[in-house]
Wavefront OBJ file of the C-alpha trace (Angstrom):
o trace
v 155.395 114.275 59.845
v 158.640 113.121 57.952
v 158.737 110.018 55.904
v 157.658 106.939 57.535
v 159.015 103.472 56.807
v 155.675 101.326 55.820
v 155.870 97.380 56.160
v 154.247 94.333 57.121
v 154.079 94.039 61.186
v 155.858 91.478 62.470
v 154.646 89.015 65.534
v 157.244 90.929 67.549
v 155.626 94.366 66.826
v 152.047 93.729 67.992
v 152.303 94.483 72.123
v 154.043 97.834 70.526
v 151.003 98.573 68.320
v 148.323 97.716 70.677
v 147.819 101.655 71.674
v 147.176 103.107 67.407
v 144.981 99.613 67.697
v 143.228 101.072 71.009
v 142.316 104.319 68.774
v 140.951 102.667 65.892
v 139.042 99.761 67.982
v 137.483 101.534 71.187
v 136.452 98.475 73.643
v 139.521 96.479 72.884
v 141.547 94.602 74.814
v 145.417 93.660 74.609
v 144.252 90.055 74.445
v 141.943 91.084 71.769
v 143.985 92.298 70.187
v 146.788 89.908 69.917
v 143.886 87.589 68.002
v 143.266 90.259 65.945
v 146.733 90.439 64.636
v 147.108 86.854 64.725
v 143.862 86.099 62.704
v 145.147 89.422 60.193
v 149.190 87.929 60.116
v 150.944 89.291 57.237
v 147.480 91.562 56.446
v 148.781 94.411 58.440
v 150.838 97.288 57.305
v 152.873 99.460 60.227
v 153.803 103.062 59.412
v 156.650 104.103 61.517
v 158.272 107.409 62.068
v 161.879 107.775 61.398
v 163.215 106.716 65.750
v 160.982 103.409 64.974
v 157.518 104.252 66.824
v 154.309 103.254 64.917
v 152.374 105.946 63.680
v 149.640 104.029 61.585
v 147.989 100.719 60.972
v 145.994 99.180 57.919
v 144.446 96.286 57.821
v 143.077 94.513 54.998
v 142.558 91.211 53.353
v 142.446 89.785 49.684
v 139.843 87.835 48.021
v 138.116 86.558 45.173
v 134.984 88.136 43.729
v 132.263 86.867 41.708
v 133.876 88.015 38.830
v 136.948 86.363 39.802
v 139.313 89.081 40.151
v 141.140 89.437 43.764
v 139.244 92.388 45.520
v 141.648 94.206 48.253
v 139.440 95.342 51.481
v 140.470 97.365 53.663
v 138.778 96.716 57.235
v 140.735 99.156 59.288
v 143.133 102.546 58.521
v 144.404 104.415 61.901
v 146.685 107.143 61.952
v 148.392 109.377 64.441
v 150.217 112.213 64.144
v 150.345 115.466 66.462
v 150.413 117.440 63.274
v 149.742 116.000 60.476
v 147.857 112.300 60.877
v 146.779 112.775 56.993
v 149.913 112.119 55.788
v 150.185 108.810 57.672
v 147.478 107.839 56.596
v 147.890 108.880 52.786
v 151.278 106.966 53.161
v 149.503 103.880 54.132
v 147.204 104.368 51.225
v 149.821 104.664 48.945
v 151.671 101.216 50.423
v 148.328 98.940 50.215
v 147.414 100.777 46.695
v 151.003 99.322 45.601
v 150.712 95.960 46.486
v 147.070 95.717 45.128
v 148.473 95.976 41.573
v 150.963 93.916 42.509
v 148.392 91.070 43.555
v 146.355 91.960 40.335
v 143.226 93.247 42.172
v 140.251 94.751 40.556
v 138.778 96.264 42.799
v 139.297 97.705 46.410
v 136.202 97.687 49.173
v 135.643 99.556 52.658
v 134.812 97.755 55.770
v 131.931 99.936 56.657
v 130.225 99.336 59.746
v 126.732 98.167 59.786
v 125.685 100.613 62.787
v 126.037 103.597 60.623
v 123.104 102.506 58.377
v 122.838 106.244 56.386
v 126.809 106.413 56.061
v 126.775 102.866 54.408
v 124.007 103.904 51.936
v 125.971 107.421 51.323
v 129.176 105.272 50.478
v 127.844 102.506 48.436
v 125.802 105.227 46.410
v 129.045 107.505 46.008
v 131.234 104.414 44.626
v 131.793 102.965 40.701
v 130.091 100.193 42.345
v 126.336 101.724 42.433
v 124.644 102.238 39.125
v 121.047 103.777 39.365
v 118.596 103.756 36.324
v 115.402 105.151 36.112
v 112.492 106.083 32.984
v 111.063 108.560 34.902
l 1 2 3 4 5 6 7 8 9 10 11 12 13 14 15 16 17 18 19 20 21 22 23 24 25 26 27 28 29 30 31 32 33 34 35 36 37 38 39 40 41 42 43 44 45 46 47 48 49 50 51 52 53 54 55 56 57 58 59 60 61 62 63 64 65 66 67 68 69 70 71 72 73 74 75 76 77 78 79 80 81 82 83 84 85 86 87 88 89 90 91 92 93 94 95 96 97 98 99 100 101 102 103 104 105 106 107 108 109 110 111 112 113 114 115 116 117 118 119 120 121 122 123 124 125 126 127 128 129 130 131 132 133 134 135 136
């Protein structure tokens, strides 16, 4: 894919959107969602291919931790591409990486779904976040 043009989505952008959304949230609905994106306003980036047409969405939110330093989550990443959906998604990445640091976060966390029980232990174990002792 060529360069894509990442930004916020706007309110007028969401009907347009609603098909990446379909691929990244199986059972949903248009009404859904449009509460989605309203709940998520300004937490949703929009990748879009060079004639305008969305090609990825992330969303995310920012919060506080326990240790008081903004944590950025990312809840959902969906990319299409007929060739190369990576590089949409990398570019998405790369946007929500960018204004992390800007927003002074610490730390950045993976909506994992709890349905996948083995995945979630696999990342959690995987991640600067797990730290196993043992004697023996």
């Amino acid at each position: 894919m060529a360069r894509c043009v990442i930004q916020h989505m706007t309110a007028a952008e969401v009907d347009g959107a609603f098909v990446l959304a379909r691929l990244g949230y199986r059972d949903l609905t248009l009404d859904g969602w449009r509460r989605i994106a309203a709940a998520a306003a300004g937490h949703v980036l929009v990748a879009q291919d060079s004639a305008g047409r969305a090609r990825g969405l992330l969303i995310y939110t920012i919060s506080n931790t326990v240790a008081g330093k903004p944590d950025l989550r990312v809840e959902r990443l969906i990319a299409f591409d007929m060739l190369d959906a990576e590089s949409v998604a990398s570019a998405l990445l790369d946007e929500v990486m960018q204004l992390a640091a800007r927003r002074e976060c610490a730390s950045l966390s993976l909506a994992v779904p709890l349905d996948a029980p083995d995945a979630t232990a696999a990342v959690v174990l995987a991640s600067p976040v797990a730290s196993l002792h043992q004697v023996i």
